[in-house]
C-alpha positions in Angstrom: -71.9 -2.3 -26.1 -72.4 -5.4 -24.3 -73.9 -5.3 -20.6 -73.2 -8.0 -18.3 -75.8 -8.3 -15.3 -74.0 -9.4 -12.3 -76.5 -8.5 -8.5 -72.8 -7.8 -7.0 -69.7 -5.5 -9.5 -66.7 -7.0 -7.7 -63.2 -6.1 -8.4 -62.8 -9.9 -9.6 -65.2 -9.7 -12.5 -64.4 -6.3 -13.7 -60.8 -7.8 -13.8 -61.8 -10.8 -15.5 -64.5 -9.1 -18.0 -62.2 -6.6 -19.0 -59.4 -9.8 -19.5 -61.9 -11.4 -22.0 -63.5 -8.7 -23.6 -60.6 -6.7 -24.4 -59.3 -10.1 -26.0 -62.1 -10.0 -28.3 -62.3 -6.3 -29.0 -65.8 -6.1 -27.3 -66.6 -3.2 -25.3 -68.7 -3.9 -22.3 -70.2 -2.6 -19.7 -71.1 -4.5 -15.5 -74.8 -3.6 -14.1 -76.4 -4.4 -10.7 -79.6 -2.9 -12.2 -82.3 -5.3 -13.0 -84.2 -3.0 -15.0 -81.3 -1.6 -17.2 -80.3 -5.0 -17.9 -84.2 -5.9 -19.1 -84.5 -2.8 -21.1 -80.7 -3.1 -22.8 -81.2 -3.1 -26.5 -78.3 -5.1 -27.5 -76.2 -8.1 -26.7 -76.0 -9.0 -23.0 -75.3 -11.2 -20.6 -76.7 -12.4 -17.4 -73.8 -13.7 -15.1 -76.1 -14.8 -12.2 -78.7 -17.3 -11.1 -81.4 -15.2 -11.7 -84.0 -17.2 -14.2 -86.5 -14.2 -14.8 -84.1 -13.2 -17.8 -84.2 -14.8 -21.2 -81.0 -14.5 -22.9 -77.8 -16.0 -22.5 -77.0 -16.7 -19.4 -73.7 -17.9 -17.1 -74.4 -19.2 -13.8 -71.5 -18.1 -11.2 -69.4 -20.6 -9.3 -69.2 -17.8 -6.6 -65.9 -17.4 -6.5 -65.5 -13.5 -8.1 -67.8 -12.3 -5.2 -65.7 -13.9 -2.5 -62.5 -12.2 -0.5 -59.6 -13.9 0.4 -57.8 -17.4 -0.7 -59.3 -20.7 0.4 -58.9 -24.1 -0.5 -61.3 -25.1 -3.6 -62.1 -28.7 -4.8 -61.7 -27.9 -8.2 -64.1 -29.5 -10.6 -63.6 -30.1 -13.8 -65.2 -31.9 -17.1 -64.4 -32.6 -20.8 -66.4 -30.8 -23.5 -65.7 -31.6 -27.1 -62.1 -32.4 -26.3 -62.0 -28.7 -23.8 -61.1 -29.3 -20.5 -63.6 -27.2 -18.6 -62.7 -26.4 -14.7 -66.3 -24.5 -12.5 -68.3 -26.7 -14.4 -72.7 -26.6 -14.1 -75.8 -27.9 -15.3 -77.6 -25.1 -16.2 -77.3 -21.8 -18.4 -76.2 -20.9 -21.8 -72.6 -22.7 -21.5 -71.5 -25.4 -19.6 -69.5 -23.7 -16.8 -68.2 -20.8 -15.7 -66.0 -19.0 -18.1 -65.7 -16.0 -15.6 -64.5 -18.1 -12.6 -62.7 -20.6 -15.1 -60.4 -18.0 -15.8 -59.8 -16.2 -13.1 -58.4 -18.7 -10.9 -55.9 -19.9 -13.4 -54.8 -16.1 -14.8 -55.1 -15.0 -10.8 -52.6 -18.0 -10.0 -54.9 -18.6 -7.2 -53.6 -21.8 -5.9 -50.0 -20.1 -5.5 -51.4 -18.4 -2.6 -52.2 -21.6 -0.8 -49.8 -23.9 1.5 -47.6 -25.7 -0.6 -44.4 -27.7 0.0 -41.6 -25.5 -2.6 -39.5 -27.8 -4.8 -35.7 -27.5 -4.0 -35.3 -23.8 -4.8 -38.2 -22.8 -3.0 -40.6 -22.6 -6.1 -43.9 -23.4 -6.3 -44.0 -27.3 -7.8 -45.7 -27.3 -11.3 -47.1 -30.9 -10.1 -49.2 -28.8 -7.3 -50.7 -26.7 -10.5 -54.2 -28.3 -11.7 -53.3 -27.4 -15.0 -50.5 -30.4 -14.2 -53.3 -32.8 -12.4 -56.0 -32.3 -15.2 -53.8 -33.1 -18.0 -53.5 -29.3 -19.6 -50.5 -27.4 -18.3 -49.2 -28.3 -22.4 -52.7 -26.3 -23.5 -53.2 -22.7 -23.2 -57.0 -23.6 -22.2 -57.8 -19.8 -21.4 -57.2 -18.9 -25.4 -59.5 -22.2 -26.3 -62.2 -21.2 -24.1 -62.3 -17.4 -25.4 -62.0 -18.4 -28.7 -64.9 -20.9 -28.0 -67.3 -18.3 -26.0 -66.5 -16.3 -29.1 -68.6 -18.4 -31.3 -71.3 -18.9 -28.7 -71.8 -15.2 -28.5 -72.0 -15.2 -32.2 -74.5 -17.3 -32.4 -76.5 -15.6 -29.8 -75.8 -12.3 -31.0 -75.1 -12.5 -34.7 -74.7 -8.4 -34.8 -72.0 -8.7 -32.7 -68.2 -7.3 -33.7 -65.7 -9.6 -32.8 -61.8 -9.0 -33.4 -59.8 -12.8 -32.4 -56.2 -11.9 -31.4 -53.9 -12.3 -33.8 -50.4 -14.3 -33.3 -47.5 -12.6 -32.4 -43.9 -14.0 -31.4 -41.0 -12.6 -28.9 -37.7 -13.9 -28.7 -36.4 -13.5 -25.5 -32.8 -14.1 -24.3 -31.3 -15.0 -20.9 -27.8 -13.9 -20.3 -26.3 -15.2 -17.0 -22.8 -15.3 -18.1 -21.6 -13.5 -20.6 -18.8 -15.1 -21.4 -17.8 -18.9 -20.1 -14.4 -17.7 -19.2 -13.0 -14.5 -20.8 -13.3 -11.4 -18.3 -13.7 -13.9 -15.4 -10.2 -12.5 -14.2 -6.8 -14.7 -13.0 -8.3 -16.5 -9.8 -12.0 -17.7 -11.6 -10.2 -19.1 -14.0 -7.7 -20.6 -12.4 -9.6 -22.6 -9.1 -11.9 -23.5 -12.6 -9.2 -24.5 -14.3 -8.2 -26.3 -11.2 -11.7 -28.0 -10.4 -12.1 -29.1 -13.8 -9.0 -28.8 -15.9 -10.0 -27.7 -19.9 -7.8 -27.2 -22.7 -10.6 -25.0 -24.3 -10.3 -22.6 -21.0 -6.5 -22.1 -21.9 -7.0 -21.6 -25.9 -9.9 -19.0 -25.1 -7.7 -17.1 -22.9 -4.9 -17.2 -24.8 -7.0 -16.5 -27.9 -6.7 -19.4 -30.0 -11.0 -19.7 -30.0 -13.6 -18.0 -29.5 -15.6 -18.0 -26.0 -17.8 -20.9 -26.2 -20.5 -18.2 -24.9 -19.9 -15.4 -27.2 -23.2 -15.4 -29.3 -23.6 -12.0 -29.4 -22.6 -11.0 -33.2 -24.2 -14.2 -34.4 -27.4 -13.9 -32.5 -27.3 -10.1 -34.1 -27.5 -11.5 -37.7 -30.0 -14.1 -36.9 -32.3 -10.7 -35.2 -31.5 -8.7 -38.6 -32.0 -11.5 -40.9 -35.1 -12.7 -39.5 -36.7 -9.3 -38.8 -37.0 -10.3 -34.9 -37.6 -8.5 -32.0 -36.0 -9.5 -28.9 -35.6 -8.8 -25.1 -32.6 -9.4 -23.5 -32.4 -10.3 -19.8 -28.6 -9.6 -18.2 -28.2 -10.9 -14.8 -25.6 -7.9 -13.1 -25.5 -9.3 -9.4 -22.7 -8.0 -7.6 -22.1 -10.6 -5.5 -21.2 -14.0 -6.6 -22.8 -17.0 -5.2 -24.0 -20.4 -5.9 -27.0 -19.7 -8.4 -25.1 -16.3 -9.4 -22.2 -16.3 -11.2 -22.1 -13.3 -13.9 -19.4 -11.5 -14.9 -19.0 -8.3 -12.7 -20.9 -5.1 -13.5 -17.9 -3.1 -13.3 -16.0 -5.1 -16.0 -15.3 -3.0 -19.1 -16.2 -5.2 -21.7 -19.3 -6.1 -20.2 -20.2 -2.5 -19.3 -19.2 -2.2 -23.4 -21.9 -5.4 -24.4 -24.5 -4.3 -22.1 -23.9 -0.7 -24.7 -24.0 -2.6 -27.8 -27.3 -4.4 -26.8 -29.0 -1.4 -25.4 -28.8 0.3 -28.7 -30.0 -2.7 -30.5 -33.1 -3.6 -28.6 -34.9 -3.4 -25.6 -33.4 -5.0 -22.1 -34.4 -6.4 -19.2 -33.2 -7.3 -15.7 -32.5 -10.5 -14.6 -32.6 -10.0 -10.6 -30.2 -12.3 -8.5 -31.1 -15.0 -6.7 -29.9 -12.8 -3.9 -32.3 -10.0 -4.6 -35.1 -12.6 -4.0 -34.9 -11.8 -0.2 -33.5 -8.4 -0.3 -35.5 -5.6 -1.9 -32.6 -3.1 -1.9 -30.2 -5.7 -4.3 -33.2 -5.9 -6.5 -33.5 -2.0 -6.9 -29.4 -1.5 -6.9 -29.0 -3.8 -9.7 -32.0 -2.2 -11.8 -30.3 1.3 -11.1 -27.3 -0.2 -11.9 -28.2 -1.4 -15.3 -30.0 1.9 -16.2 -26.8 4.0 -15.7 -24.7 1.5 -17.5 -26.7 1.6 -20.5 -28.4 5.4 -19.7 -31.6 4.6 -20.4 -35.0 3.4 -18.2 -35.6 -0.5 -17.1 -39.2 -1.3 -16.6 -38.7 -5.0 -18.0 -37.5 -8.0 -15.7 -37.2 -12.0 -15.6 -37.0 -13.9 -12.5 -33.1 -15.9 -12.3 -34.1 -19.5 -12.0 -37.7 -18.6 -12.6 -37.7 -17.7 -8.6 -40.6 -16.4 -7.8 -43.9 -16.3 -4.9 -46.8 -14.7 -4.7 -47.0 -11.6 -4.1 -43.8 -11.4 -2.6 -42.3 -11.4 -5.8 -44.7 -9.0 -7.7 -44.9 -6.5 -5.1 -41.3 -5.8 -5.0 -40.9 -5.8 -8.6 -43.6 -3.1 -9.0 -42.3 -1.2 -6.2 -38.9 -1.4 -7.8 -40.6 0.6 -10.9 -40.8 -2.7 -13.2 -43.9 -2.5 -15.4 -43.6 -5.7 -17.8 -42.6 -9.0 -15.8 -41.2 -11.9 -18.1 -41.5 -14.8 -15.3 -44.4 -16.2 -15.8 -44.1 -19.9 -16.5 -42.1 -22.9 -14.8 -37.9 -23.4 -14.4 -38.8 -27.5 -13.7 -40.8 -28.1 -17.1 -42.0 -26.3 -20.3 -45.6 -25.3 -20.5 -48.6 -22.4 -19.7 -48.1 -22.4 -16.1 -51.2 -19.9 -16.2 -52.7 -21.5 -18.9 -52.9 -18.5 -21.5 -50.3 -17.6 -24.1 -51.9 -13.8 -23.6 -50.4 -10.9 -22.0 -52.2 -9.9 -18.9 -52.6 -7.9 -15.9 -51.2 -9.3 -12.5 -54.4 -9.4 -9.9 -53.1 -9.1 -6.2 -55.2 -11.3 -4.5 -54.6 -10.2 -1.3 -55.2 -6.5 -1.9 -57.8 -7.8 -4.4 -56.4 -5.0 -6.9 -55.7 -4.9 -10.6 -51.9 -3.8 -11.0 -49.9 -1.9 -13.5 -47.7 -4.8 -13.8 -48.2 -6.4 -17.4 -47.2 -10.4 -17.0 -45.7 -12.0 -20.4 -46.5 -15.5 -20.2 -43.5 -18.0 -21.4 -44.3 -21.7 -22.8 -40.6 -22.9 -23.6 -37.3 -22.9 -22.2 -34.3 -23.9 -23.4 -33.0 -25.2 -19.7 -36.5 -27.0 -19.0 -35.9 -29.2 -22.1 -32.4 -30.4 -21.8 -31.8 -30.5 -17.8 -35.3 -31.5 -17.0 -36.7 -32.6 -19.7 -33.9 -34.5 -20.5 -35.0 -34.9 -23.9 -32.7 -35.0 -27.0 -32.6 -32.5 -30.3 -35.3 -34.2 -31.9 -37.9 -34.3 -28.9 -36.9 -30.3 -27.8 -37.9 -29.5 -31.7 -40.9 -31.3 -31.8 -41.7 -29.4 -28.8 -41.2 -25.7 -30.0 -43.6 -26.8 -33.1 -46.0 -28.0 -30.7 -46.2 -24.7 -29.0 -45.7 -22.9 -32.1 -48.4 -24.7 -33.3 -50.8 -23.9 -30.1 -50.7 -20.1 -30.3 -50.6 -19.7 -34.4 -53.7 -21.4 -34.2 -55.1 -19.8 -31.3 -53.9 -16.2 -31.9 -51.8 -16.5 -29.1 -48.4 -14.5 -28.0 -45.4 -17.2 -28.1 -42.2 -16.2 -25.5 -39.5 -18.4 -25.9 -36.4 -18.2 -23.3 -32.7 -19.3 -24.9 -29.4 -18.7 -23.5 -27.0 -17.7 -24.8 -24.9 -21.0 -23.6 -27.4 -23.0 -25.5 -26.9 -21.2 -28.5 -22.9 -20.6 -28.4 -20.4 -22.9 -29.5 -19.8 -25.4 -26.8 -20.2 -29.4 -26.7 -23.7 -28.2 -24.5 -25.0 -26.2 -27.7 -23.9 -29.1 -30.0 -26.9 -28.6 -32.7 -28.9 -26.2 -30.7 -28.2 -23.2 -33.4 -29.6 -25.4 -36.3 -32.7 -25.7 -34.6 -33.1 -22.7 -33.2 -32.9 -20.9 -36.9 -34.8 -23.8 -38.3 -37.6 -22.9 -35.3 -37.6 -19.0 -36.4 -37.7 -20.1 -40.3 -40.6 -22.2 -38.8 -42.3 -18.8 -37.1 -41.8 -16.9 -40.2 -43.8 -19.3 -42.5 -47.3 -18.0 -43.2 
């Protein structure tokens, strides 16, 4: 058991304790008590600025013992190569690993003023992950992995378990089809705002639906042992950012079936449901009757998303696992771990239910914003791949399945997206 000595137990280090510990498979314990601290025969820790102890020591920034959100002049420093944010002087380490963490797993700084980007998002440039020069590194696996070895060498009895790597495929489906089951009047004003002779030989079945993935993407899961998530987007009314296929339609109704007895599925709320809580729990109880089984698992259309707001509504809705976690402008660790973690309400300054999955890539990110080429988007995905192999970390990749259908868009994009799982699968 390792004790951590703290003269105040707030909500904000037990969070972030049990975060790190749990990481390393070290149980622990948090003491206000002087005395049990000084007379604990095993490893320990003194998280405050008390010098009386010998022992390793972290000295606190303060910000788990405060309440609310306020503005923080961030600092930050380079050790070894690590960037280091809550840096200090003094102690066993070289800044706060507590506070560190926190404030980038906490997404603190998205509950400050901020000036959205164009679909009301908060702007990955306002991130200091983006300003310092890490929103590519998941800095939160570095730095446990690091404190790792420190507490070795401190406490060579010690039993440490470092995570092991783990992938999950995930798949966005906001169309099902590009223009089967659209119905006579989509496909005609599309056919008149941008005439297509591949619209007319899909519908009069001469080709395949440029979209239609779905028995591909099923021997790709088989061959490669995978174990996806699938994300629909059901909204029932169409607008600008959402234009699905209609719940009601038979053939999707008969997909959504398929998938649900293949693997586990998600909901991809509508923009709409953003700013209406009852659209967000209709179209969750609308997927669960279609395929007659519970939805607890969700992903943000568009990566739209503010906290709380956002949270809240998807807990109250009865979603436990939240797949939104990352940036719809540019690829990266928008909270800086490729981890699974607990959400931490700030405002209620309360540990949730709701598990938050962390994405690093999306298909979207690297050809619309990105605007890089095949070559550039692969050397990405091994970049990432790279990061969390060698960190232990949990890699979430988004595609869609327009990316990976057979359109002039996915020109190339199933090559490398096999090539990329081959990649995964090497030891």
């Amino acid at each position: 058991m390792l004790l951590v000595y703290s003269p105040q137990k707030s909500p904000r280090l037990l969070y972030i304790c049990r975060f790190i510990f749990e990481k390393l498979g070290i149980d622990f314990n948090i003491t206000e008590h002087k005395d049990e601290f000084q007379q604990h025969p095993g490893s320990k820790i003194n998280y405050s600025k008390n010098v009386d102890f010998t022992g390793f020591q972290i000295i606190p920034a303060g910000l788990l013992n405060e309440g609310g959100v306020f503005q923080k002049n961030i600092n930050h420093e380079t050790l070894q190569g690590l960037p280091i944010i809550f840096p200090n002087n003094a102690g066993s380490i070289p800044f706060d690993i507590f506070s560190a963490t926190f404030f980038l797993l906490s997404r603190y700084e998205e509950y400050l003023p901020y000036t959205p980007d164009e679909y009301g998002r908060f702007p990955y440039r306002n991130s200091t992950a983006w300003r310092l020069g890490f929103l590519q590194r998941p800095v939160i696996n570095e730095w446990i992995n690091w404190f790792a070895q420190k507490l070795i060498s401190q406490f060579p009895d010690i039993k440490i378990a470092l995570p092991k790597f783990s992938f999950r495929p995930t798949y966005d489906i906001d169309m099902a089809w590009s223009y089967k089951n659209k119905g006579i009047l989509r496909n005609l004003g599309g056919m008149i705002k941008k005439p297509s002779m591949e619209r007319v030989a899909v519908l009069f079945g001469l080709r395949k639906d440029p979209f239609d993935v779905y028995q591909w993407l099923n021997t790709v899961n088989q061959d490669f042992d995978l174990d996806p998530i699938y994300f629909f987007l059901l909204a029932e009314n169409r607008s600008r950012f959402d234009k699905n296929i209609s719940p009601a339609n038979p053939n999707f109704i008969k997909l959504l079936a398929d998938h649900a007895n293949r693997y586990k599925m998600g909901l991809h709320p509508s923009w709409e449901s953003n700013h209406k809580k009852r659209v967000l729990l209709s179209e969750k109880q609308t997927l669960e009757s279609l395929i007659r089984q519970p939805v607890t698992s969700a992903r943000q259309h568009f990566i739209k998303m503010n906290m709380p707001d956002t949270y809240r509504a998807l807990t109250e809705a009865g979603i436990t696992d939240d797949y939104s976690m990352g940036y719809g402008s540019i690829n990266g660790f928008r909270a800086s771990v490729a981890a699974p973690f607990k959400w931490y309400d700030l405002l209620k300054e309360e540990e949730t239910s709701l598990t938050v999955h962390p994405f690093c890539f999306m298909d979207a990110n690297s050809y619309y914003e990105q605007k890089q080429n095949l070559i550039q988007t692969q050397e990405e995905l091994w970049y990432y791949l790279d990061q969390c192999k060698s960190l232990g970390g949990t890699l979430i990749t988004i595609f869609h399945n327009s990316f990976l259908g057979t359109g002039k868009l996915a020109e190339g994009w199933r090559d490398l997206y096999t090539d990329f799982i081959r990649q995964v699968r090497r030891k």
